[in-house]
C-alpha positions in Angstrom: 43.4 53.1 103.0 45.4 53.7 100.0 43.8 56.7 98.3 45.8 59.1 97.6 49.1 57.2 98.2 49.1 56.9 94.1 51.9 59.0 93.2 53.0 59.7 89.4 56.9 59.9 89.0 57.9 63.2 88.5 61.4 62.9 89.0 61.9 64.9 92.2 62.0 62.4 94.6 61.1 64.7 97.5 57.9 65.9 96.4 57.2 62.2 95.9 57.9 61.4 99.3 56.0 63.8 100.5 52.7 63.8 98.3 52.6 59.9 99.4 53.3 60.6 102.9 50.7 62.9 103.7 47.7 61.0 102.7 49.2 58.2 105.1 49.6 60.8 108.1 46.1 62.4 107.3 44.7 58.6 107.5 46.7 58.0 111.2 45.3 61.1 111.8 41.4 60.1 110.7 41.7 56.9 112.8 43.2 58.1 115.9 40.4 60.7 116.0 37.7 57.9 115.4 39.3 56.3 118.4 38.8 59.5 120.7 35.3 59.9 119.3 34.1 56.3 120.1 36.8 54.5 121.9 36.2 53.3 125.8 40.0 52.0 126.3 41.7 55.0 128.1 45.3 53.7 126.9 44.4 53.4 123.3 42.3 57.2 123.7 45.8 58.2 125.2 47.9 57.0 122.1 45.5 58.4 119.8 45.9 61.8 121.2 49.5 61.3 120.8 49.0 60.4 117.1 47.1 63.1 116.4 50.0 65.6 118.2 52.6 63.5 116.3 51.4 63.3 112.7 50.3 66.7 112.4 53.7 67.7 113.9 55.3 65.6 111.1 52.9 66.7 108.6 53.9 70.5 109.5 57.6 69.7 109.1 57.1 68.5 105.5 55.0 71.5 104.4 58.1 73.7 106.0 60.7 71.4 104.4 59.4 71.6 100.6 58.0 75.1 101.8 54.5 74.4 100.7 51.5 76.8 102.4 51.1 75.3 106.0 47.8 73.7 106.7 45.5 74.8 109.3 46.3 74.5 112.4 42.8 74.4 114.2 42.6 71.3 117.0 39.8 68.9 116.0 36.8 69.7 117.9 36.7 66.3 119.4 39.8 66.6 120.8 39.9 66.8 124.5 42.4 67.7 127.3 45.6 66.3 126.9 46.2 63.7 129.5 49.1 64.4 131.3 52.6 63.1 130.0 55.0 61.2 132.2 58.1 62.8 132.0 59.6 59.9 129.6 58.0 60.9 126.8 58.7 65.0 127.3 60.5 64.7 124.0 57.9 62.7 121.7 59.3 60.1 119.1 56.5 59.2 116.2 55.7 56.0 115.2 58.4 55.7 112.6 61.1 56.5 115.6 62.6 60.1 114.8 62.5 62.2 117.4 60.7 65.4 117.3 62.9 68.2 118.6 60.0 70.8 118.8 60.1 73.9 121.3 58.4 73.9 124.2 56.2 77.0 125.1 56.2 76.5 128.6 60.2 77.2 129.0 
């Protein structure tokens, strides 16, 4: 669980943060699709797709902040139909509470 979370100090405290915090978004990431793959529970399915939408979300804002090349952006083939959203959660919050002010194509 902690591969990759092993970060050398190189004095910029930025790329720090971020080199340990994308291993630990890729790992949410992992899980919550091992969840949609072999889960039954549809509430803990429907928080895993969330996960997936949320860290990769986060994990796009941190390339763009240290303005590193942007990973690929490809949905996971296991990844199904979002389930529909009630209208409390139209403006996602992650699982480390900051709100996630991204556009929304449909407007």
């Amino acid at each position: 669980m902690m591969d990759g979370m092993s970060v050398k100090p190189t004095g910029d405290v930025d790329c720090v943060f971020v080199a340990m915090m994308l291993p630990h978004h890729q790992r949410a990431i992992d899980m919550a699709q091992a969840e949609l793959r072999y889960g039954h529970n549809e509430q803990l399915r429907r928080i895993a797709q969330e996960i997936v939408v949320e860290q990769q979300q986060e994990i796009f804002a941190m390339h763009l902040a240290l303005r590193l090349p942007l990973p690929p952006s490809a949905p996971a083939p296991d990844q199904q139909k979002p389930a529909s959203i009630p209208a409390a959660h139209a403006h996602p919050t992650s699982h480390h509470g900051m709100q996630m002010n991204m556009p929304n194509p449909t407007q």
